[in-house]
N, C-alpha and C positions, 0 to 999 in steps of 0.2 A: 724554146721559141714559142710553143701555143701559149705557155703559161706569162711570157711579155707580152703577149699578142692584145689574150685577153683583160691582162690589168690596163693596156692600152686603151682598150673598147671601152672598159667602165671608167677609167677618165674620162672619153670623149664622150659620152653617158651622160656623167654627172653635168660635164661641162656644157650639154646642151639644155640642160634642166637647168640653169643657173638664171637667179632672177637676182640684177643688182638696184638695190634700193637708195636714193637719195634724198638724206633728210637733212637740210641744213635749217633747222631754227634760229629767229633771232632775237625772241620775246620771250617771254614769260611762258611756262607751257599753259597752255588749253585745249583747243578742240583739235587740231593738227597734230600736239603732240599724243593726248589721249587715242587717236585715232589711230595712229602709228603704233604706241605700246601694244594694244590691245591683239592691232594685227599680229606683232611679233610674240605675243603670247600666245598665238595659233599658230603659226609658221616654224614655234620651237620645236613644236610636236610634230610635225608632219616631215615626211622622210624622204619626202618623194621633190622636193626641189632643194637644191643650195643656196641658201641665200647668202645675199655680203652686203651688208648694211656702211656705206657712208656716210660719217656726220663727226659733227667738230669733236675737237678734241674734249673742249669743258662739255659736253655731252655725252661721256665715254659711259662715266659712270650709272647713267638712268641704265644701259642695257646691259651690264656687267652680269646679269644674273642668268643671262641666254646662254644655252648653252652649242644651239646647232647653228647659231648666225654670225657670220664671222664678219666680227665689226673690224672695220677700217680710218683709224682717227686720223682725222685731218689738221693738223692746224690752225690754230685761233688766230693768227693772221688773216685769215681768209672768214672771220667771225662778222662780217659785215655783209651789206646786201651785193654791194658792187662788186666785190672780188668774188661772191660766190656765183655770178653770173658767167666770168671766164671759167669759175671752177667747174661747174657743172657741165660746160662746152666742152672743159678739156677732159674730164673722165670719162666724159661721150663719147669723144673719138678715140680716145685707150680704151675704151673697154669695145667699141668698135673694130679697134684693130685686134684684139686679142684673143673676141670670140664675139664673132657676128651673129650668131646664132641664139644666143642668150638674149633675156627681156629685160628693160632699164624701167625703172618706176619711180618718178619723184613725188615726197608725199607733199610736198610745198615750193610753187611758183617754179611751174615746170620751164624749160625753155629748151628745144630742139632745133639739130638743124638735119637735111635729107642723108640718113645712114642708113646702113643696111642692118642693125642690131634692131632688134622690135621696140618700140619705144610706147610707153602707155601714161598717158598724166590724169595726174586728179584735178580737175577743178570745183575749187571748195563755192564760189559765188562770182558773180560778178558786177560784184556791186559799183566797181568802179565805173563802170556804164553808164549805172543811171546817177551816181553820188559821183562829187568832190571828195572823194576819203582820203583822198594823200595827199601831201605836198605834190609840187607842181612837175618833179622830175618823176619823182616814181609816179605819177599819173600815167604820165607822157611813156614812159619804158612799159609800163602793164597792158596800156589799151592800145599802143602801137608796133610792141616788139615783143613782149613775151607772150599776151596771149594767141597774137596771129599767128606766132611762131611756132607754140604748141598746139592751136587747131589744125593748124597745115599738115606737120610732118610728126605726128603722132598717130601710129598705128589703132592704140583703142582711146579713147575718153572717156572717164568714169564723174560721172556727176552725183554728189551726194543726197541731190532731192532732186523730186522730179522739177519744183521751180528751176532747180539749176538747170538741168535738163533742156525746157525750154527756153528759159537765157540762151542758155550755148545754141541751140537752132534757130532763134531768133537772131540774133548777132552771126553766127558763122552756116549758114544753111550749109554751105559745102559739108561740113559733119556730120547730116545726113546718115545713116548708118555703118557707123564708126561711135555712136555713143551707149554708153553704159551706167545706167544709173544704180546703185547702189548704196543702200539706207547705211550706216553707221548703228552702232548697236547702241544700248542701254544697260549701264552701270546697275549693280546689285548692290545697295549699302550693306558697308561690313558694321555691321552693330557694335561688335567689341570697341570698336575705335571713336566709338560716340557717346560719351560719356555723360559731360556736361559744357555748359559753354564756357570761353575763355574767361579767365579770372576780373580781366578787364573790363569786362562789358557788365555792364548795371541797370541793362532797360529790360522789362518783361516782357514789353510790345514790340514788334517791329518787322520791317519790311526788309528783304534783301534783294539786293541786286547782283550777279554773276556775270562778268564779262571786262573786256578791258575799256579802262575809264579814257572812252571814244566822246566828245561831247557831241557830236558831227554823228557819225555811222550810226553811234549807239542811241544817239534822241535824248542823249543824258539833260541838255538842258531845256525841252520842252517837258522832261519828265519831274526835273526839281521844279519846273514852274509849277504844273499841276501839283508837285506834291506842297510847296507854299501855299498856293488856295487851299489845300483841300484843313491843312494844317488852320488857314485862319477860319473855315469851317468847321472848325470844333475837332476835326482828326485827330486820334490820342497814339498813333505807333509813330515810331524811330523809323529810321533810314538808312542804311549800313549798306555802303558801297564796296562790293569786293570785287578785285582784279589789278592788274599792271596798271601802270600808266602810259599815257599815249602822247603825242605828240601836243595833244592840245587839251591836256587835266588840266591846267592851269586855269582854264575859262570855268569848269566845273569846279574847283576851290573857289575861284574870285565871285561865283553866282552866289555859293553859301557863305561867304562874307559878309558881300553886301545887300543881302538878303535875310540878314541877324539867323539864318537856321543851323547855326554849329552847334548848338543845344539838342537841336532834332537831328541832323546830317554826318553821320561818321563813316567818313571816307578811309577804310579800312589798308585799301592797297591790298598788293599782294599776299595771299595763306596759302599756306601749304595743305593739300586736300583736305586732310581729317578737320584740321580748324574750319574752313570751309563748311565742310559737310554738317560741322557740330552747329552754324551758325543757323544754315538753311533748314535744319532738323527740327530746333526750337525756335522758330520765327513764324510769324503771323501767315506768311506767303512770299514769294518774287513778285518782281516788279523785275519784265524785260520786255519794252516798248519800245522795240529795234527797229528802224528804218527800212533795214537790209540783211538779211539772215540766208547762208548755203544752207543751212541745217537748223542749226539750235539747240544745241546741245543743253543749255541751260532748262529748257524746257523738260526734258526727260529728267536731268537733275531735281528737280522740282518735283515731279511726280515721284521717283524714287523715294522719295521723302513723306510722300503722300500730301502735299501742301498745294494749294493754287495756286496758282501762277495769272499774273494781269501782262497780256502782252499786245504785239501788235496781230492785226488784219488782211496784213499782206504776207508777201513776199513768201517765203514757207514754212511762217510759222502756223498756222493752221493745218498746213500738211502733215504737221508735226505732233501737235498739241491735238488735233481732234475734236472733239467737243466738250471737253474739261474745260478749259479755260475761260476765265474774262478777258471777253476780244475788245480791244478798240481800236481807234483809227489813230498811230502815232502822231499823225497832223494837227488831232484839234489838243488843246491842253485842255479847254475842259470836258471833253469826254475822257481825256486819262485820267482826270481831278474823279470825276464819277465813277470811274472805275476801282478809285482806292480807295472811296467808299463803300463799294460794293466787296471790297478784298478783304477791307476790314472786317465787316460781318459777314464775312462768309459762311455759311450753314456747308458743315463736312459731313454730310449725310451717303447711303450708301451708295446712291444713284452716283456720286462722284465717284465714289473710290472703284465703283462697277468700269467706269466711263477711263480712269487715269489706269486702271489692270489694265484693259482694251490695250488702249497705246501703248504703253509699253511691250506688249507681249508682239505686237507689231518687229521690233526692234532685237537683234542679237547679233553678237559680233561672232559666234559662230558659222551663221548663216552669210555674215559679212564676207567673214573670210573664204567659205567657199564658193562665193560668186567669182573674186577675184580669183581664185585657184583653178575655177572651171576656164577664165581669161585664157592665163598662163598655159593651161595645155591647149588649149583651142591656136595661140598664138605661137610654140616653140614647134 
């Protein structure tokens, strides 16, 4: 009898330590999914919670290699935005009934409703706010039902910059102390995997761009305007666009059409990291002149590499970037036209690489993870 008593106790142990996570992606991975791996590469190690990771099935295989997080494949029926909104309702209230005690964590587009299990969301940005970024339905479900729903009945909110930060008390003051900011860490280039560039590519010069080809969110076509002047101004680098496609690339191919720049403009689409990495390593600098950024991941990518970066002046990419960068104002095209002249000759002197150390040492997803872990007991 002691000895069922006590494998009893460390069930209900474990079971009160149990943090369930939910990641439904529906794009290309980036910053959402990098954010999430990185956690779960710290979560493998640590012994002191259980985790149970949900997410679709064609995503089984990214975490195969984990060994303490017991994944839970879902169904690619449920691979879309609308069905994963009941989804997520209804693992809420199972896992609500099953053990109230335990913490639910979505690492993307959270949505709650009032339970008694602990509930915690990320909000990556909120750009929907001040931007048209989606079509008209998912405008309308983001700024009227998921995100009030998750400022409401969400136990903590972790914001990944502090811009977000004030976004979220700006828009929801009731959040008030209930929020939690928490930086995203900074990738280490693995060198072995950086060889040379794809066989494909034939230009010496050129600019890269990291991120999904948004024309809208991302400023992608005030940024090919600027980069067409800066071009009929004598500019000698390429243009290589990397990332998904988004609802509205089509405007972003139709500009370098009709705009004769297919000569200079290669819209890459999606790479798999290391090609990525290999492009942003041997290229002149980034070009990411964002409207609206949680974070910016792209920026740290860039310094990793030790390269400049020309971005925008808002939102939190100077939170980000530091004093490295070439700032300008996404609005005017030709202050971003002068800026890729200034990118172009860039002078990589020590004072930069002094300045791009700085920032990045800012940044670690070990310290990431323990902020969140210090959450998790605070909360269980």
């Amino acid at each position: 009898a002691p000895l069922f008593l006590l494998k009893r106790a460390e069930k209900l142990n474990l079971m009160l330590k149990t943090i369930y996570i939910f990641a439904f992606f529906h794009n290309a991975p980036g910053g959402c999914s990098k954010h999430l791996s990185r956690f779960l590469e710290q979560a493998d190690k640590d012994s002191r919670f259980s985790y149970v990771l949900f997410t679709l099935a064609k995503h089984e295989d990214k975490y195969s290699n984990f060994k303490r997080i017991d994944i839970k494949s879902i169904n690619n029926i449920f691979a879309n935005p609308v069905s994963t909104i009941f989804l997520r309702l209804i693992l809420s209230l199972y896992i609500n009934f099953i053990n109230n005690k335990a913490i639910i964590i979505d690492f993307f587009n959270p949505i709650f409703v009032p339970l008694k299990v602990k509930k915690i969301s990320i909000i990556r940005d909120l750009g929907e706010l001040d931007l048209n970024k989606y079509d008209f339905l998912r405008q309308f479900y983001r700024k009227k039902i998921m995100l009030p729903l998750a400022m409401r009945f969400s136990d903590r909110i972790i914001a990944i910059s502090e811009s977000t930060a004030k976004n979220i008390s700006k828009y929801f003051p009731y959040t008030k102390g209930k929020i939690n900011m928490i930086y995203h860490g900074a990738d280490k280039p693995k060198n072995k995997l950086l060889n040379q560039i794809r066989s494909d590519i034939h230009y010496k010069d050129y600019f890269v761009y990291t991120g999904r080809l948004d024309s809208y969110g991302k400023n992608l076509i005030n940024t090919l305007k600027a980069y067409n002047q800066y071009i009929k101004e004598g500019g000698k680098n390429s243009f290589f666009l990397i990332g998904a496609e988004w609802r509205n690339t089509e405007k972003i191919k139709e500009y370098i059409r009709e705009n004769n720049l297919s000569q200079h403009v290669k819209v890459m689409g999606f790479l798999e990291e290391h090609e990525k990495n290999n492009l942003i390593k041997n290229s002149s600098g980034m070009i990411f002149v964002s409207l609206h950024e949680g974070f910016g991941h792209p920026i740290l990518e860039c310094f990793a590499f030790r390269k400049q970066i020309l971005t925008s002046n808002i939102s939190s990419m100077p939170e980000i970037g530091g004093s490295a960068p070439i700032y300008v104002d996404p609005y005017s095209v030709p202050h971003i036209k002068d800026g890729l002249h200034k990118l172009e000759n860039f002078n990589y002197d020590e004072d930069f690489y002094t300045k791009i150390n700085f920032q990045l040492n800012k940044f670690s997803w070990k310290k990431m993870y323990k902020m969140y872990t210090d959450i998790f007991i605070e909360n269980l």
